[in-house]
N, C-alpha and C positions, 0 to 999 in steps of 0.2 A: 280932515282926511276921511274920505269914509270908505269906512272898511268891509262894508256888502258885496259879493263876489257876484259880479252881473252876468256870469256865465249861469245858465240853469243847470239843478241836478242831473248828474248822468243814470242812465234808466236802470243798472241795479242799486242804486243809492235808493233812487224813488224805490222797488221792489225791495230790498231790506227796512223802506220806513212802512209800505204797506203791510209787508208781512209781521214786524213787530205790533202794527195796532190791530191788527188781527187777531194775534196772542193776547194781548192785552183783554181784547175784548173777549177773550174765551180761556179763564180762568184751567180750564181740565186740559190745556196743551201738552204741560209736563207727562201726566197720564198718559195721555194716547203718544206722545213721545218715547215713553218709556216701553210701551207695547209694539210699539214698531220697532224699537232698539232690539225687544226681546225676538219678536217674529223673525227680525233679520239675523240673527242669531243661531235660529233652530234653522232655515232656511240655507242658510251658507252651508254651514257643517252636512245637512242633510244630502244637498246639494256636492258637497266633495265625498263623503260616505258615497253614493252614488255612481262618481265618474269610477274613485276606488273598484268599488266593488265590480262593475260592468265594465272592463277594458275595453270591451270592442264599442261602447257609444263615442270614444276619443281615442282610440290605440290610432297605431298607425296602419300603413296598407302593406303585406305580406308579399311578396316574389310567390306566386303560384300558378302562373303559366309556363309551360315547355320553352317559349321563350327568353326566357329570365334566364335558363343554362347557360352559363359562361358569365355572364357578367359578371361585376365586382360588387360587392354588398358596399355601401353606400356608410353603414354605420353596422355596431353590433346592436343585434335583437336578440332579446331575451324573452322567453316564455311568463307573458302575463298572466298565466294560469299554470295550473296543473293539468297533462292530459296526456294519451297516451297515442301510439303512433304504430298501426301495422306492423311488424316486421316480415315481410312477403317471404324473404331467403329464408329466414329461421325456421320459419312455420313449415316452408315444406322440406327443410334437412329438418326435423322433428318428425316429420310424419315420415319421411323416406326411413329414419333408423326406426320410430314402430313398425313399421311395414317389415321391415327386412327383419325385427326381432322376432316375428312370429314363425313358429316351426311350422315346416309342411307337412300336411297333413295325409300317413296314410290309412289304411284299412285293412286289418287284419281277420279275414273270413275264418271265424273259429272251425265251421262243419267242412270245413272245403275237402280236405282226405276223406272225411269220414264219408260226403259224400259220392269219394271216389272207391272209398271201399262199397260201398254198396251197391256201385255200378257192375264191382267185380262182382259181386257174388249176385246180380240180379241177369249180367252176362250169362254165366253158368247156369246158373239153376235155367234158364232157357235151354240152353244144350243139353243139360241133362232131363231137362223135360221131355226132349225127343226121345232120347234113348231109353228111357222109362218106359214109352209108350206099346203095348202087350203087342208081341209078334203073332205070329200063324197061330202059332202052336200054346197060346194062351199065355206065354211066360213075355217077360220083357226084352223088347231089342239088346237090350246091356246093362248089365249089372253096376249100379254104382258104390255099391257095398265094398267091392274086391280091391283091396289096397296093388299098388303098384309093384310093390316091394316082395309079392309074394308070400305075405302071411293073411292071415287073419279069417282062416278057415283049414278043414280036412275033411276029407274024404272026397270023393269022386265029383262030388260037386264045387266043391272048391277050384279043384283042378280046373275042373271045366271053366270057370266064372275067368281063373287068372289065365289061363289060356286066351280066351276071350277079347281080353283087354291087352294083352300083348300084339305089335305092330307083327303082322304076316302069320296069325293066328289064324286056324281055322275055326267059325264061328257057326252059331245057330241060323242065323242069315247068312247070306252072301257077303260079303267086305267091301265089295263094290258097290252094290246099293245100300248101306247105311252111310258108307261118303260120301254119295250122293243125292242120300239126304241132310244129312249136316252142311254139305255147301250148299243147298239149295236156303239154307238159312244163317249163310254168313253175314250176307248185308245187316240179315236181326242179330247175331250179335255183336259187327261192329258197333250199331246205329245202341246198344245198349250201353257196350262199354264206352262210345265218344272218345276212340283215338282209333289210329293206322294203324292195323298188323299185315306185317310183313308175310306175304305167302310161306314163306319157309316156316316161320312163327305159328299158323293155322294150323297146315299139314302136321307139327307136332301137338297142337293141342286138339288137335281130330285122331291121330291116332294115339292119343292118352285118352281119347274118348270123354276132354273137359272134367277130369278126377276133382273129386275134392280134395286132392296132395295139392294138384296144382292151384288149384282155388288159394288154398290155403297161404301157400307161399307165398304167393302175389301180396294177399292181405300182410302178411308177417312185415314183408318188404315194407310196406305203404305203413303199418301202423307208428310207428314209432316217429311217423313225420307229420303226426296230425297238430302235434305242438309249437312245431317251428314258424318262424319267421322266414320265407320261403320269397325272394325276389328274380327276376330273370336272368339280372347279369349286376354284380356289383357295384360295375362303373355306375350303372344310375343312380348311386348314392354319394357318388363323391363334392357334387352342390352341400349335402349335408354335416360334413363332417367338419366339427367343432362344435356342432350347436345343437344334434340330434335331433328327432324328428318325434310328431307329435303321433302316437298311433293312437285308433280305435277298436274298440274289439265290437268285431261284429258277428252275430247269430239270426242266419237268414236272412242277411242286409238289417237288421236291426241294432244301433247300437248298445250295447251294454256297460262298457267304461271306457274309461282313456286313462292313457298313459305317455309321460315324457320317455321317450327309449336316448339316452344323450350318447351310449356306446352305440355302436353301431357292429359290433364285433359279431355279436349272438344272430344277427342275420345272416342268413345262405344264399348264394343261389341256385341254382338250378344245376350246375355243374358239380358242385360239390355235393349236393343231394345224390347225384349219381353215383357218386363215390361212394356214398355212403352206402348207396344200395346195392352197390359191386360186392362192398366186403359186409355185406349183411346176408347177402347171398350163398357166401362161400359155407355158412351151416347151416343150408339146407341141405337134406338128405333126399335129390333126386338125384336122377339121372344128370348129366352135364347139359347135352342137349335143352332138356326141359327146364334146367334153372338158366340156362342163357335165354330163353324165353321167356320164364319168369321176370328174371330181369328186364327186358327191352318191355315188355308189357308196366311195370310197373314203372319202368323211367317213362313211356308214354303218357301214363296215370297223371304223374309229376307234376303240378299247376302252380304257377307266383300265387303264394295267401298271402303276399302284403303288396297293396294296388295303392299308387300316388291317386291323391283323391284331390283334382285339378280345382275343382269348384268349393268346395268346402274351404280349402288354402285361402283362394282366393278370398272367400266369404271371409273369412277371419282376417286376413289382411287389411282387408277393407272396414272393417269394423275397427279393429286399432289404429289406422287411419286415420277414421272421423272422430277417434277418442280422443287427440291432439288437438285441442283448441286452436283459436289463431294468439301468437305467441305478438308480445306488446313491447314496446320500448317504452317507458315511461318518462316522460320527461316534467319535471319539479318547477315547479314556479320560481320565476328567478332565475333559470339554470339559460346559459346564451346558448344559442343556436347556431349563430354562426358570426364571426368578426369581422370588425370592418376591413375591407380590402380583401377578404377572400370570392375566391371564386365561387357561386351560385353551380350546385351539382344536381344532379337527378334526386340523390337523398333530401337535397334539404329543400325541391318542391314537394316531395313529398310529404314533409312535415310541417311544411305551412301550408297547404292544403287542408291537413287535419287541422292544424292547430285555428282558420278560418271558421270550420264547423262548430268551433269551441268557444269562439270568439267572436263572428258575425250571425246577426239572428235578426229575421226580418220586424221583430216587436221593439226594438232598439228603445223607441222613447216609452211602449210600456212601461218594461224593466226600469229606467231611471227614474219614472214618475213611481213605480211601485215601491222603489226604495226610499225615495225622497219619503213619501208619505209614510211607511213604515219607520223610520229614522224617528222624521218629523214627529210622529204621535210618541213614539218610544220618549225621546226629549221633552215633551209636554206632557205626558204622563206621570214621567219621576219627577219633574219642575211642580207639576204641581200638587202632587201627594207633598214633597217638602216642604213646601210654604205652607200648606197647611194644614200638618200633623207632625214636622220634625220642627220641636221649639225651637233649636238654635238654628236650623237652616235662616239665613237671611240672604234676602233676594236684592239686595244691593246691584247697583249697576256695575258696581266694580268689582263686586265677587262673580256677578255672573261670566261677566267680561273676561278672567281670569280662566275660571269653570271651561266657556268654550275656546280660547287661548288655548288652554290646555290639551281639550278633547284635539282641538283642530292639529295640532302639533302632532300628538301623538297617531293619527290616523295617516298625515302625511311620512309620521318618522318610520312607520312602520312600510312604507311602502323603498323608503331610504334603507334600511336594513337588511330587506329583500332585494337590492339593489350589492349592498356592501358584502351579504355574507355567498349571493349566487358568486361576483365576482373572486371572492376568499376559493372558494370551492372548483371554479374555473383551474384555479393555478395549483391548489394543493389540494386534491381528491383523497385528502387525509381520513377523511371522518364522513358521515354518511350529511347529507344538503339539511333533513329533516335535526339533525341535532343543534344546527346552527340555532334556528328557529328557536330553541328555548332560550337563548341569550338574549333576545330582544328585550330591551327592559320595560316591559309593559306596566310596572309599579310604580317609575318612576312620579307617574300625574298622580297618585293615589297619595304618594310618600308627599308631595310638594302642597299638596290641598290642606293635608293633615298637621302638614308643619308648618302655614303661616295663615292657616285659618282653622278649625273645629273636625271632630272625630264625624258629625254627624253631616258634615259636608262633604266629607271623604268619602262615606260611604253612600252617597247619590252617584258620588262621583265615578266612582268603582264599577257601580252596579250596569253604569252608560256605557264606562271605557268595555269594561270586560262583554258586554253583547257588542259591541262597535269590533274588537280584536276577535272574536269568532265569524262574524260577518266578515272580517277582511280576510280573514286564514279560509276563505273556501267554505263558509259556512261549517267547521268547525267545533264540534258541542266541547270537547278536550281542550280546545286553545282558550274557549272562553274559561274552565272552570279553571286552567292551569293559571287566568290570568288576576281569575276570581283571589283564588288563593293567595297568589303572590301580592295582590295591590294590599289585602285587609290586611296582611299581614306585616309588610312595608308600612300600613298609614298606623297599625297599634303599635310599630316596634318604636313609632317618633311624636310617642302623646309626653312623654317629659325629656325633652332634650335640652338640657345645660350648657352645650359645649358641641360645636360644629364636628367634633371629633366622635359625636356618639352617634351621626350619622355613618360613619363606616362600620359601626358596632351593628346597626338598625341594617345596613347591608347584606351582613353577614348572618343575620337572622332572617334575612327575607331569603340569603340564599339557599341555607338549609330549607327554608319550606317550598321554595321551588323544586328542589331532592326529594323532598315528600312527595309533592305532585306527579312530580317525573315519576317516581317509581310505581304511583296509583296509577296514572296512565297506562301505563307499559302490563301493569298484573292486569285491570281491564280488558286489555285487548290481547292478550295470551301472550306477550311478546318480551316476559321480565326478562328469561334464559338467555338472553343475546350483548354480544359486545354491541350493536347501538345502543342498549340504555346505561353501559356505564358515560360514551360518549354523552349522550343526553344528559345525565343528573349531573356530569363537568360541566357543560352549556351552562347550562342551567343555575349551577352555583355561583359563576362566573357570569349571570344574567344579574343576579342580586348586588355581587359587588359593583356592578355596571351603573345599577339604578345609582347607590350610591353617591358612585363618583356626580355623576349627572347632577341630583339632588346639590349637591355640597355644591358646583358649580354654577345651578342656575338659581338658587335660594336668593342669592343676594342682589342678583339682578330684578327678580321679581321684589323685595324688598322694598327696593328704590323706585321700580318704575311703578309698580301700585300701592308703593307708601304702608306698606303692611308690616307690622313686629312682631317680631316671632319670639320663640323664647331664649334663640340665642342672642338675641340683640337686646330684650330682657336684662338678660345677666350682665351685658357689660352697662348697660344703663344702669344696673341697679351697684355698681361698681361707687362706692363715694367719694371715691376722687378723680368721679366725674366733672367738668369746667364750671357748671350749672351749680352743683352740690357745694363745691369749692368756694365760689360766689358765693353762694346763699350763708354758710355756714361763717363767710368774712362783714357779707353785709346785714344778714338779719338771724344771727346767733340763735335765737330763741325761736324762730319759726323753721332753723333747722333742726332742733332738739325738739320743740311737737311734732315734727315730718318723721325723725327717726320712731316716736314712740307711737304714732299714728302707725306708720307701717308694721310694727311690731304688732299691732293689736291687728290690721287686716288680715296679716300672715295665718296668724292663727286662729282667725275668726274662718277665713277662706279655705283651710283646710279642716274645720268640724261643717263643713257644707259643701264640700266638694268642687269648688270654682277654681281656678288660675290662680294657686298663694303668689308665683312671683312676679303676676300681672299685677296684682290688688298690692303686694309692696312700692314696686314702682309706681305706680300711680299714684301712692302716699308720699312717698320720698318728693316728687316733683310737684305736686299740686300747688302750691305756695310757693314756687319760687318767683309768682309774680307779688310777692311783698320783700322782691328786690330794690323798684324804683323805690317804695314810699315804706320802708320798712319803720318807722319811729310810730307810725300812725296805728300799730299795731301791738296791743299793751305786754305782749311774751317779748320785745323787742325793744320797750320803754327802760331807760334808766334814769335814777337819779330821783323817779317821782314824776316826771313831766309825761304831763300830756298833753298832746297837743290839740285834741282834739275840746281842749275846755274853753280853747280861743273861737272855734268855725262853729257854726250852725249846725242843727243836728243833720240837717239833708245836705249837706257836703259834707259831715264824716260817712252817711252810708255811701253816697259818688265815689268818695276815696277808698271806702270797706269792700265796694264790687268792681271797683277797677283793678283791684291784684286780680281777679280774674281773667279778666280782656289780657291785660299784661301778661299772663302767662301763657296764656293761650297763645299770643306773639311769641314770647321766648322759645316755646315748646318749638312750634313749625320753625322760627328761624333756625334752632339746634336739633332741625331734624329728630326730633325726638319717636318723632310715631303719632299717626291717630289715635288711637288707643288713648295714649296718653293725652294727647290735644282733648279727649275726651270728657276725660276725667277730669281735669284741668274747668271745663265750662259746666259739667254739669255737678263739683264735688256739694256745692251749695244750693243746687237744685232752683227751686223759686221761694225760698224759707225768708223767713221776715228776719230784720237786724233789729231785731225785739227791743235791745237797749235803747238806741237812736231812733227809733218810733215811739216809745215810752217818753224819750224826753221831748219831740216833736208836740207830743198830745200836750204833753204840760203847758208849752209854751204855746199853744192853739191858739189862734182869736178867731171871731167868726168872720172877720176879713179874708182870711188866710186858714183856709182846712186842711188837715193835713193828709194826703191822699197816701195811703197807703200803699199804692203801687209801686212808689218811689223810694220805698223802706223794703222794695221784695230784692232778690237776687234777679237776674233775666232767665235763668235755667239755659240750656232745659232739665229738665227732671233726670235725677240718674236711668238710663236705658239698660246697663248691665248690673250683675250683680257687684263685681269687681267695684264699679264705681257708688252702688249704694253702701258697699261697706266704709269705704272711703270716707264718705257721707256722716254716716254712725260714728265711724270712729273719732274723727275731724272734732264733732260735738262732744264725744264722751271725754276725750281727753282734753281739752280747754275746760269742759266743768269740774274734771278731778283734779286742776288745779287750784280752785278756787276751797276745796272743803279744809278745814280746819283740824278735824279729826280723822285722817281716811281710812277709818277701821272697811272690813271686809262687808259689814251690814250695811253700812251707809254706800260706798260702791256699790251695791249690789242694786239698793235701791235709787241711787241716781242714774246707771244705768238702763234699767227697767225704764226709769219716768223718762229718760230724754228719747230712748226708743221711741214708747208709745208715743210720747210728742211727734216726734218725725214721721210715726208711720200716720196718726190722726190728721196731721198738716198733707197728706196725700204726695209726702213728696216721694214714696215707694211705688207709685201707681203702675211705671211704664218701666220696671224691672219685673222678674219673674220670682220675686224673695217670695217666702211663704211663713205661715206664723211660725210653723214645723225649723223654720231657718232662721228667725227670728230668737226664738229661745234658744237653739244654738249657740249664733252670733252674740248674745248676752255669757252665757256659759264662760264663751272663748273670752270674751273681757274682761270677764271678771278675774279672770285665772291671771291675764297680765297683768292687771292692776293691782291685783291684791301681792304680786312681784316685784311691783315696783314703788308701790308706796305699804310698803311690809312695816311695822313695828318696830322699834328698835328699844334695846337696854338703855338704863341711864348707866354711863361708865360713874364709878366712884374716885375716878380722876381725868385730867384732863387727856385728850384721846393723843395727845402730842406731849410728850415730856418734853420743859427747860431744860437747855445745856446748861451749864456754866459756860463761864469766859472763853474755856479755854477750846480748843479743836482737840480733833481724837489723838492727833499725836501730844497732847499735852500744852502744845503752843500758844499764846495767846491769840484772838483775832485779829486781822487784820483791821487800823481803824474805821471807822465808819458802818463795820458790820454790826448787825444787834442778832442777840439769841433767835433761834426757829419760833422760840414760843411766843414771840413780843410781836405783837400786832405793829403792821405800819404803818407812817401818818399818812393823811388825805394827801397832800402835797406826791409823796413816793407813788401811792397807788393811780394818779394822774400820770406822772412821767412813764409809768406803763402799761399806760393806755385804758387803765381800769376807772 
């Protein structure tokens, strides 16, 4: 029958045999494999950092035509930014109540009476300038000297003067022609005093011949009004009244102060001014006639001293006007606009019109290219400052893999939280949008780096998330330091975790320092004093227990799917009634009692050097559990004296001596136990020679048959961690300290010392990072055990177990076939159980 399949290969069969001899043929694939694995790596994440960060190169298309009014919104949209929106009605009910707050402005002319008294008395002194003027007869037309009343002289000339001056006198002139000359100079002194006199008014101050009584009174009347607040008619104040009016005081039209007048009481007008100068009148001592005169002369005087000042009002109106900004809605990222099935209103084109401006921008693939490569170098920067100057940073495929895992999650999650806490906020406008924001558990990637891989991976890790979290938060310098805080703190509160239960503890610490944060924020930007930051440091603390939960939930996930042990999975491995431990302790006794005394001396070796003690225990406890299959072949496990190995050739007992290794290394991955462990498992023997079974190889050499040495080495590899070189150490030291005779503290100290230097001379420390500095340590910490467990003892001066007699404690004899505690039993007995 022949069994060649006549059909030809199908054309990706041929293309995966071409591309495999390709490979072949170019030994560096892996390499440049791994470089594309990494480029694609920084590229993706950059690449969503990007769509993130720039909404409008992928948002959707906005309603912002007049057309779009009425229709039904199709779905809800929410504000992919932060931004603010006009408010047209506010802005100008804002400006209408400044406008309307500003008092009208009048003008209070301080000289205005005064001068109207000067008009009087510039009136007069004209009139009486005529009359002064020297008659015929060298004396003057009229005497201005002679009061009215009748006194203020005697003798024949007096007489004469007050004659004179009295109406129907006979004078030194004619009476006829000095009245007409005084009206021939009326117009000059109405045109002096600027008001109307009544002809009846005139004819008495022509035949008083303009006195200085009359002068006087007029003044009397007029002065006491040169202080007031003097308006036409009161009603033009009634716009004012509640809010008072803003006056100036002015000299010569020049201002000199201002003042708020909020009464309006102490203003007059015009009519009441009169009154006043009715009963101001009534004590003068003239004649009745001439003070009715006085009076209408001086109510003529009268003038408004406070004048609405139209243009100044306005000026200042207008200026507190444009002192009103344009007032903003602001609308929060995350916060919906409008829901699905409602109706498209005037409002809400106009908010997506704004929000377009904010969001569509003609450089669209700049911006994602500017990011991508900003990202992109950020990520290759810290990537490779780590690998090479953070010793433990390891650039593994699967840690990286994890790293951006990680970053990728947490830039998407954050765009889900902005999603979850807008719509929280939508329905209960309990707490202000900006508090929710501190809940976001930005720690969580920081806390999960640091609990199933190293402190110093955490903190590359940290240093990405927390710039990646201020670039998503709007460019953000606060979000990142807030995020700063919270991750280093979260990845140190879980560098020794025992017990899945001390991540809620590691919670509760990262929440407090998000409280810290919060509250530096807030003192920063002036804003402690307010009910949002207690909102916030609640957020906030309640951001921590978040991480938390999150942490506790996804730990075990990533456990499994990238095969990682952490320290709570540690602990229960290191638990000895484990299925493994169980086993081993049934089938190979003695290679579980060096496992327990191995990991005892790593314990302690790994904490005076500072490494993982309950990584380097486990790793002792399990390393030999592949001298499960062939446990006899191993002389801690030999009884009775036999060996087996006195029957096989020496190069089949070293085959049998390096196959617990492979074996275990089976056992470990099938019991899931951890790489870690798988680790230590293959490398606890490194590539060290089985010196005994090469010694006796050489013996029996012929030069037929050489005996190649390779074949007496272990396969390694070499221990790569410390954990596993102690393993290594101890493995050795405690097989030779059962071999000594006398194990005082001197002789330990110096079998010690020699199987060190042996193992570190044999180069099997090469590709861990030990140092001699840790090396005498590691010797220190051994010796402490040892000299613990093979300590000295008394000779007792009797035997350590007293003979009973016959009988039992109640006096009774034993039952037969028993024998005393102190009576050794025979070989036969110690066979039936199992000894």
């Amino acid at each position: 029958m022949n069994t060649t399949d006549p059909r030809p290969p199908s054309r990706w069969r041929q293309a995966v045999s071409v591309l495999g001899q390709a490979l072949r043929r170019y030994p560096g694939w892996r390499r440049l494999g791994y470089r594309a694995f990494l480029l694609g790596l920084v590229l993706l994440l950059s690449a969503v950092v990007a769509i993130l960060v720039n909404p409008g190169t992928s948002g959707p298309a906005f309603p912002v035509s007049e057309e779009d009014i009425g229709k039904v919104a199709g779905s809800d949209i929410r504000a992919p930014v932060s931004f603010s929106v006009p408010d047209v009605e506010a802005t100008e009910r804002k400006r209408r109540e400044a406008e309307e707050a500003v008092r009208s402005v009048y003008d209070f002319e301080q000289n205005l009476l005064s001068e109207r008294i000067g008009r009087v008395r510039r009136a007069f002194g004209l009139m009486r300038a005529l009359l002064e003027e020297p008659a015929a007869d060298g004396g003057p037309l009229d005497s201005p000297e002679e009061p009215l009343d009748g006194g203020g002289g005697d003798g024949e000339a007096g007489r004469r003067r007050r004659a004179r001056a009295l109406p129907g006198a006979e004078t030194a002139e004619p009476a006829g022609d000095l009245d007409a000359l005084l009206d021939r100079h009326k117009d000059a002194f109405i045109q002096a005093l600027q008001t109307v006199i009544r002809d009846e008014d005139w004819n008495r101050l022509r035949e008083a011949r303009f006195s200085d009584e009359v002068r006087d009174a007029v003044i009397q009347l007029l002065q006491p009004l040169a202080d007031e607040l003097i308006v036409s008619r009161r009603e033009l104040l009634g716009a004012e009244r509640g809010r008072g009016i803003h006056v100036r005081y002015l000299r010569d039209g020049v201002p000199e102060r201002e003042a708020v007048l909020n009464s309006l009481v102490q203003i007059l007008d015009t009519e009441e001014v009169w009154v006043r100068i009715e009963r101001a009148a009534e004590e003068l001592e003239l004649p009745v006639p001439l003070r009715a005169c006085a009076v209408r002369l001086a109510r003529g005087l009268v003038a408004p001293s406070l004048a609405y000042n139209y243009t100044e009002t306005e000026l200042r109106r207008q200026e507190a006007r444009e002192a009103v900004g344009p007032l903003e809605i602001r609308i929060k990222k995350g916060a919906k606009i409008i829901r699905d099935g409602d109706l498209i209103e005037k409002k809400h084109i106009l908010v997506f019109q704004e929000l377009r401006k904010h969001t569509e921008v003609s450089n669209e693939g700049e911006l994602f290219l500017g990011t991508v490569l900003l990202v992109a170098l950020m990520l290759w920067a810290t990537g490779r400052f780590s690998v090479q100057n953070i010793r433990k940073f390891r650039s593994e495929p699967r840690h990286l893999l994890l790293l951006a895992a990680l970053l990728l999650v947490m830039v998407l999650s954050i765009k889900v939280w902005f999603w979850i806490f807008g719509a929280v906020w939508e329905q209960f406008r309990l707490f202000p949008l900006e508090s929710y924001y501190y809940a976001i558990p930005f720690a969580a990637g920081a806390m999960l780096v640091r609990f199933v891989l190293n402190s110093e991976m955490a903190l590359a890790f940290t240093l990405v998330a927390s710039l990646l979290s201020g670039l998503l938060m709007e460019n953000n310098i606060g979000y990142s330091l807030y995020c700063l805080a919270s991750s280093l703190t979260a990845a140190g509160a879980v560098g020794q975790v025992s017990q899945r239960s001390s991540l809620l503890r590691a919670g509760v610490l990262t929440g407090f320092a998000n409280v810290a944060a919060v509250v530096g924020l807030t003192l920063l930007a002036g804003s402690f004093l307010s009910i949002e930051t207690l909102f916030s440091a609640i957020f906030a603390w309640a951001g921590g227990i978040l991480v938390a939960i999150i942490v506790t939930g996804t730990a075990p996930v990533i456990e499994t799917v990238f095969g990682y042990t952490t320290d709570v999975k540690l602990m229960e491995l290191a638990n000895l009634n484990h299925p493994l431990l169980k086993e081993l302790i049934v089938e190979a006794p003695g290679s579980y009692h060096h496992s327990i005394i191995v990991g005892s001396l790593v314990e302690a070796a790994a904490e005076s050097i500072h490494c993982n003690p309950l990584l380097a225990k486990v790793m002792a406890y399990y390393h030999d559990i592949g001298k499960i299959k062939n446990p006899a072949y191993f002389s801690e496990n030999q009884r009775e004296g036999v060996n087996r190995h006195d029957r096989i050739k020496p190069s089949l007992s070293a085959m049998v001596l390096k196959a617990h290794v492979k074996d275990g290394a089976e056992l470990a991955r099938t019991s899931k136990l951890g790489q870690p462990i798988v680790d230590a498992i293959l490398q606890h023997h490194g590539t060290s020679l089985i010196k005994y079974f090469y010694q006796k190889a050489k013996e029996q050499e012929d030069a037929q048959n050489p005996v190649d040495e390779r074949e007496f080495r272990y396969l390694g590899p070499k221990p790569r961690t410390r954990e596993v070189a102690l393993v290594m150490l101890a493995d050795a030291v405690e097989a030779a300290a059962k071999s000594i005779e006398d194990p005082s503290p001197s002789r330990l100290q110096g079998l010690v010392q020699n199987l060190i230097n042996r193992i570190f001379v044999d180069g099997q420390l090469e590709e861990c990072d030990l140092t001699l500095r840790d090396l005498h340590e590691i010797a220190r910490a051994f010796n402490r055990v040892l000299v613990g467990i093979y300590h000295s003892r008394p000779d007792y001066p009797e035997p350590a177990t007293k003979e009973r007699g016959p009988e039992t404690k109640n006096g009774t004899p034993p039952p037969a076939g028993d024998k005393p505690r102190g009576e050794a039993s025979t070989p036969e007995e110690l066979h039936r159980l199992g000894m």
